[in-house]
C-alpha positions as CSV (number, residue, x, y, z in Angstrom):
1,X,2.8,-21.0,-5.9
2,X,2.8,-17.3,-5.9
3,X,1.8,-15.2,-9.3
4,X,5.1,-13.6,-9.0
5,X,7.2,-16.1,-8.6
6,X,5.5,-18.5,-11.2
7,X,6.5,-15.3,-13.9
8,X,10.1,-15.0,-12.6
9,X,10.5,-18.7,-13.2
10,X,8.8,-18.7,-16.8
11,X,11.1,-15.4,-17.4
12,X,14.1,-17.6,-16.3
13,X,13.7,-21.2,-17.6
14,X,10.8,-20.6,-19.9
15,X,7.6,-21.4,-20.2
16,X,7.3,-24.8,-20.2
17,X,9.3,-25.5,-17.5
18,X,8.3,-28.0,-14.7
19,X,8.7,-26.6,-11.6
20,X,8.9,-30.5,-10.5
21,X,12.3,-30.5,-11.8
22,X,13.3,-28.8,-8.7
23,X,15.1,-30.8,-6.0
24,X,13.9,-30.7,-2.8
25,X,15.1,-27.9,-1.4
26,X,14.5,-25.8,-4.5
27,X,10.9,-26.7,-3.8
28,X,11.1,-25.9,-0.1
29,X,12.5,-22.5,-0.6
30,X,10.1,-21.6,-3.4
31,X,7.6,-22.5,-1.0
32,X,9.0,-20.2,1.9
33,X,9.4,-16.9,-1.1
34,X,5.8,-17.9,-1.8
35,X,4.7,-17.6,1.7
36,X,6.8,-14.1,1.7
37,X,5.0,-12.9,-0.9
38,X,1.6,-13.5,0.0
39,X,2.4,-11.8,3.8
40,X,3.4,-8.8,2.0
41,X,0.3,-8.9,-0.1
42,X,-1.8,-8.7,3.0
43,X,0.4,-5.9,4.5
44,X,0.2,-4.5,0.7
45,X,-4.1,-4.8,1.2
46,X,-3.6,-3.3,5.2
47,X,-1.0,-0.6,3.4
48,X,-3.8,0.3,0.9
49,X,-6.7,0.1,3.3
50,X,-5.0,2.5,5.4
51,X,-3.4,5.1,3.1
52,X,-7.1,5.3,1.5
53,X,-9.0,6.1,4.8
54,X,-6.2,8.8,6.0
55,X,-6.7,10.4,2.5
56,X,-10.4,10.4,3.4
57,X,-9.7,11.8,7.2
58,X,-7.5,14.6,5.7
59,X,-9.9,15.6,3.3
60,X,-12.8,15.9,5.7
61,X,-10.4,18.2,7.8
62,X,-9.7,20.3,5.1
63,X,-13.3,20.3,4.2
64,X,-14.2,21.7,7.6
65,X,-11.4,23.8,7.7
66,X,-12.3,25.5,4.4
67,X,-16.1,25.6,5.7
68,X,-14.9,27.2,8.7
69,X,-12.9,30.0,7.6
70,X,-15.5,30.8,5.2
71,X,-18.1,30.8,8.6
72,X,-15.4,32.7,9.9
73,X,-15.2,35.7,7.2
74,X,-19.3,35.9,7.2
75,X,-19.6,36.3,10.9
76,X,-17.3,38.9,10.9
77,X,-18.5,40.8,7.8
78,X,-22.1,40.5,9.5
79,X,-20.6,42.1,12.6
80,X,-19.5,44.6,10.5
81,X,-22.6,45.4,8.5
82,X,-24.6,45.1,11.8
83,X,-22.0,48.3,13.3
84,X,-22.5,50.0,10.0
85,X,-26.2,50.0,9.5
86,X,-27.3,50.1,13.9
87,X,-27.0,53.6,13.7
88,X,-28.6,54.9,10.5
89,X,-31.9,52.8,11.4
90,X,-32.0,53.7,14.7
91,X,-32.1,57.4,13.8
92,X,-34.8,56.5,10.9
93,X,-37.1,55.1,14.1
94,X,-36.3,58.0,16.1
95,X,-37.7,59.9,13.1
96,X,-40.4,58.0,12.3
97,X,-41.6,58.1,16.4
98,X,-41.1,62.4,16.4
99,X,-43.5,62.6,13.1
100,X,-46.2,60.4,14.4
101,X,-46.7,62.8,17.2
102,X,-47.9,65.0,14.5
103,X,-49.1,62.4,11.6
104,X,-50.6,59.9,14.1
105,X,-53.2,58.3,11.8
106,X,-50.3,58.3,8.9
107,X,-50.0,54.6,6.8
108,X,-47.3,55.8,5.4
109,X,-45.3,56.3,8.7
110,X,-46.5,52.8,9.8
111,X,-45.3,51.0,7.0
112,X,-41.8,53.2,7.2
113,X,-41.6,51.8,10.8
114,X,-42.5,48.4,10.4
115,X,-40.0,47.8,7.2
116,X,-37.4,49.8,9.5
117,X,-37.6,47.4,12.2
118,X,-37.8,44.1,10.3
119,X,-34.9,45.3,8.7
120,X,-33.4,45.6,11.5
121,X,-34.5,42.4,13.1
122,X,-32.9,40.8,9.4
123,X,-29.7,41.8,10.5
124,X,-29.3,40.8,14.0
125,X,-30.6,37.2,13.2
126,X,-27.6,36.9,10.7
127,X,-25.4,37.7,13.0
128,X,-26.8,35.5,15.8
129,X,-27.3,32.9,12.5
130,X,-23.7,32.2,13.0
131,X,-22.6,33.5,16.6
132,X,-24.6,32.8,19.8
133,X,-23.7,33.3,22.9
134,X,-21.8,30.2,25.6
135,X,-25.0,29.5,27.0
136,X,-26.8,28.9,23.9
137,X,-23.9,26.7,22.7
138,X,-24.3,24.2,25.4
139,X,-28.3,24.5,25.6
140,X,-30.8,26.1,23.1
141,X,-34.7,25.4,22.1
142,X,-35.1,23.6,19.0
143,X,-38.2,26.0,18.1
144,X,-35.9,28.8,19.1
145,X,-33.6,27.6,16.3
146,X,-35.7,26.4,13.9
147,X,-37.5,30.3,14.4
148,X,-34.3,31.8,13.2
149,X,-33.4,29.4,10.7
150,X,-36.7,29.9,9.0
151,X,-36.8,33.9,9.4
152,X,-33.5,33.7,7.3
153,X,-34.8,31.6,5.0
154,X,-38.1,33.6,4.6
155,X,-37.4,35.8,1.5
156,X,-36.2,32.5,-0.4
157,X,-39.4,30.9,0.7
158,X,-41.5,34.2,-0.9
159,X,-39.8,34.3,-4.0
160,X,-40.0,30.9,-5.0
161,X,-43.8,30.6,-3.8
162,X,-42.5,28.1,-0.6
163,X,-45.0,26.9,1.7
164,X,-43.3,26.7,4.9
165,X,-46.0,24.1,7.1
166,X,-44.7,23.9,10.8
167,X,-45.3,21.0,13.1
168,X,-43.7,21.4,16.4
169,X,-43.7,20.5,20.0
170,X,-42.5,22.7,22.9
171,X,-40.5,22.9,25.0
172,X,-37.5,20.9,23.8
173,X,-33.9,21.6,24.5
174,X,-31.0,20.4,23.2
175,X,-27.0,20.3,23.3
176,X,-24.3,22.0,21.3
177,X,-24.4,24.8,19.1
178,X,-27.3,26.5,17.8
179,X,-25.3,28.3,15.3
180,X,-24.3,25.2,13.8
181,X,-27.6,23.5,14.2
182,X,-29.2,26.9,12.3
183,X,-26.3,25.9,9.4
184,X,-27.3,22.5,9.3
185,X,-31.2,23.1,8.8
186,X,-30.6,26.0,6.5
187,X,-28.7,23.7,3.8
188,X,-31.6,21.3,4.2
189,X,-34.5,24.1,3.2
190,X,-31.9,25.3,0.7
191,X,-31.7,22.2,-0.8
192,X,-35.3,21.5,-1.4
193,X,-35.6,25.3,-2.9
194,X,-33.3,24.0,-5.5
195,X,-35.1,21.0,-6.3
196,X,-38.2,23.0,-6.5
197,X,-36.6,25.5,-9.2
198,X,-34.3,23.4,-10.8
199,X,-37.1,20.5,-11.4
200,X,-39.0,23.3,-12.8
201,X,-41.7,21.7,-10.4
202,X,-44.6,24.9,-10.4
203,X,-47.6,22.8,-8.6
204,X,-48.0,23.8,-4.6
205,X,-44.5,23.7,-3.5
206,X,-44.2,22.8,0.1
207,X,-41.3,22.1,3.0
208,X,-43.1,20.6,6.0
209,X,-41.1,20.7,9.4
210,X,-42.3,18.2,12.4
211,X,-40.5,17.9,15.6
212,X,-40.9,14.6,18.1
213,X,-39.5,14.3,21.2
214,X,-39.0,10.6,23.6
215,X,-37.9,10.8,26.8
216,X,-33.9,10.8,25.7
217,X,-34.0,12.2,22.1
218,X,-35.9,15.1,20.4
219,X,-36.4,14.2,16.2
220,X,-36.5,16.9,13.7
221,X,-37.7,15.8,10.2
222,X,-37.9,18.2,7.1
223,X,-39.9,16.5,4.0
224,X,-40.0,18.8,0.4
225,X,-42.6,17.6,-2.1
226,X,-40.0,18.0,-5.3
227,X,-40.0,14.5,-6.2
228,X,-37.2,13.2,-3.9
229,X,-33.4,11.9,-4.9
230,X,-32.7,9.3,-7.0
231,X,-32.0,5.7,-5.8
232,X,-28.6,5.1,-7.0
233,X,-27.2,8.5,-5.4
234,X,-29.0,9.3,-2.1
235,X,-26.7,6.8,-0.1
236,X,-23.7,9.2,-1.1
237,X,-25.2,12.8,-0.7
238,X,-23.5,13.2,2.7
239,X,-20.0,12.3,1.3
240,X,-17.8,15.5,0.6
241,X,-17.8,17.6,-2.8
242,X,-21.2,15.1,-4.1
243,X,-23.5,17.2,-5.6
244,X,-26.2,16.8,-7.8
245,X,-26.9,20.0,-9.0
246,X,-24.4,21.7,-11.5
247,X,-21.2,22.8,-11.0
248,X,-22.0,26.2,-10.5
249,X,-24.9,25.9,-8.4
250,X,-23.4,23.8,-5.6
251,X,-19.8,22.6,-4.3
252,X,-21.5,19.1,-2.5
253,X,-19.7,20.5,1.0
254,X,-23.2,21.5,2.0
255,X,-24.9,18.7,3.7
256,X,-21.3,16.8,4.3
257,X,-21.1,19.7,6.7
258,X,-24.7,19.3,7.9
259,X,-23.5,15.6,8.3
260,X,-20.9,16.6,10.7
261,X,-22.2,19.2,12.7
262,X,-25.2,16.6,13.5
263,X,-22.6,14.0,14.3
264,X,-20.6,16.6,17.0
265,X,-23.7,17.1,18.8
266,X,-24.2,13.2,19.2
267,X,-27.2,12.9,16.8
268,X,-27.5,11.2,13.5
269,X,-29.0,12.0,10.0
270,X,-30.6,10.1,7.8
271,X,-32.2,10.7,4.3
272,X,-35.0,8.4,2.4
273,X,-37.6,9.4,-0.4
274,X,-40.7,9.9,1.0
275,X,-44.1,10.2,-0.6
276,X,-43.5,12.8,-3.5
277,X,-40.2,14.1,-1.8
278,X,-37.5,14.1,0.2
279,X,-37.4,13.4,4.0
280,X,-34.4,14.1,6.2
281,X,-34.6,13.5,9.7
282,X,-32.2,15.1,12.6
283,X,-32.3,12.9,16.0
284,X,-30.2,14.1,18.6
285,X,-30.3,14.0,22.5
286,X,-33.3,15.6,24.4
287,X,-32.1,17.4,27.6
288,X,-34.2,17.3,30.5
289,X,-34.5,21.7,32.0
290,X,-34.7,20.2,35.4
């Protein structure tokens, strides 16, 4: 007999009635409510089950939503800055070119030119950080990618005495959008320059990237040296808004975005401790340049 109607009965008759006292057809019907009742608390269960994974799918849409809007507003205030700041140093290279026809043995010039143009360099990669051209959206060069990602990532790799080791094969192109992919690998090398400072770890600090390839897939892996993630968490770091760091260091959409961006290009991501660190590894589809 059914929870429920065992406690309407006790509220009724009292509790020590005996349900035996019922005639037959008292009994049969209590058995036909009982069978009602435990239908509804499987379509209660199914209810449940459902409502929670919708609330799940809507928050993942909002998530990318949110993260793309704010994509959004950075590629167009890097268009902006890039407009702004094209003319200015391409008149400090014209400059620089018209006084070492006079000063051609001058340091000083050299180093004017140099800074110049990796500043401008700096700024074109963040705007092609987040915008690439069709073509590079259906085919791109992992070591093309993992170039740019690293260039932007450069002055957070100097001032936090980052060791950048590179393993790579060539050669190897894949499907979907670098500007995405660039996202995706960025929040990984971010990640492990947080672990590094916020660990306090000051021994030889070190993010070593390796690429493999197979005939159908190419593997990226990224392994830190900052002591890895702990066991009862890294099996949740790709949900949304989990973050380990504090509140005002992180949001946790970071690598549930890496997560899906991986996922839309058909690949997978997976995360273990490693050694001394963390390893994440990216495996998505190779395609063959014909």
């Amino acid at each position: 007999m059914h929870r429920l109607l065992k406690r309407q009965i006790r509220h009724i008759y009292g509790k020590g009635f005996d349900v035996n006292n019922f005639d037959e057809k008292t009994l049969m019907l209590m058995e036909s409510i009982t069978e009602t009742y435990q239908n509804f608390d499987e379509e209660k269960s199914f209810l449940n089950h459902t409502v929670k994974e919708n609330k799940k799918e809507i928050q993942e849409a909002y998530k990318s939503l949110l993260t793309s809007s704010r994509l959004a507003v950075i590629g167009e205030m890097m268009e902006n800055i890039t407009h702004q700041w094209k003319q200015p140093l391409s008149i400090i290279l014209n400059l620089v070119s018209i006084l070492k026809l006079e000063n051609k043995d001058s340091r000083e010039l050299e180093i004017i030119e140099d800074q110049t143009r990796y500043l401008n360099k700096t700024i074109l990669d963040f705007t092609n950080f987040s915008s690439h051209s069709d073509e590079e959206k259906r085919l791109f060069e992992v070591n093309k990618a993992i170039e740019e990602t690293l260039h932007i990532f450069d002055f957070q790799a100097r001032e936090n005495n980052i060791t950048i080791q590179q393993e790579l094969e060539e050669d190897l192109v894949i499907s979907g959008d670098m500007g995405k992919f660039n996202q995706a690998l960025l929040v990984i090398f971010s990640n492990a320059k947080d672990a590094f400072v916020g660990r306090e770890i000051f021994e030889e600090r070190i993010i070593h990237i390796k690429t493999v390839s197979t005939k159908s897939s190419v593997s990226v892996s990224i392994q830190d040296n900052a002591g890895g993630i702990a066991a009862d968490v890294i099996n949740k770091i790709f949900e949304p808004y989990f973050t380990t760091k504090f509140k005002d260091k992180g949001t946790g959409i970071g690598l549930s975005m890496t997560y899906n961006i991986i996922k839309k290009m058909n690949g997978v991501i997976n995360v273990n401790n490693h050694e001394n660190g963390t390893l994440f590894t990216i495996t998505v589809p190779q395609i063959d340049k014909g």
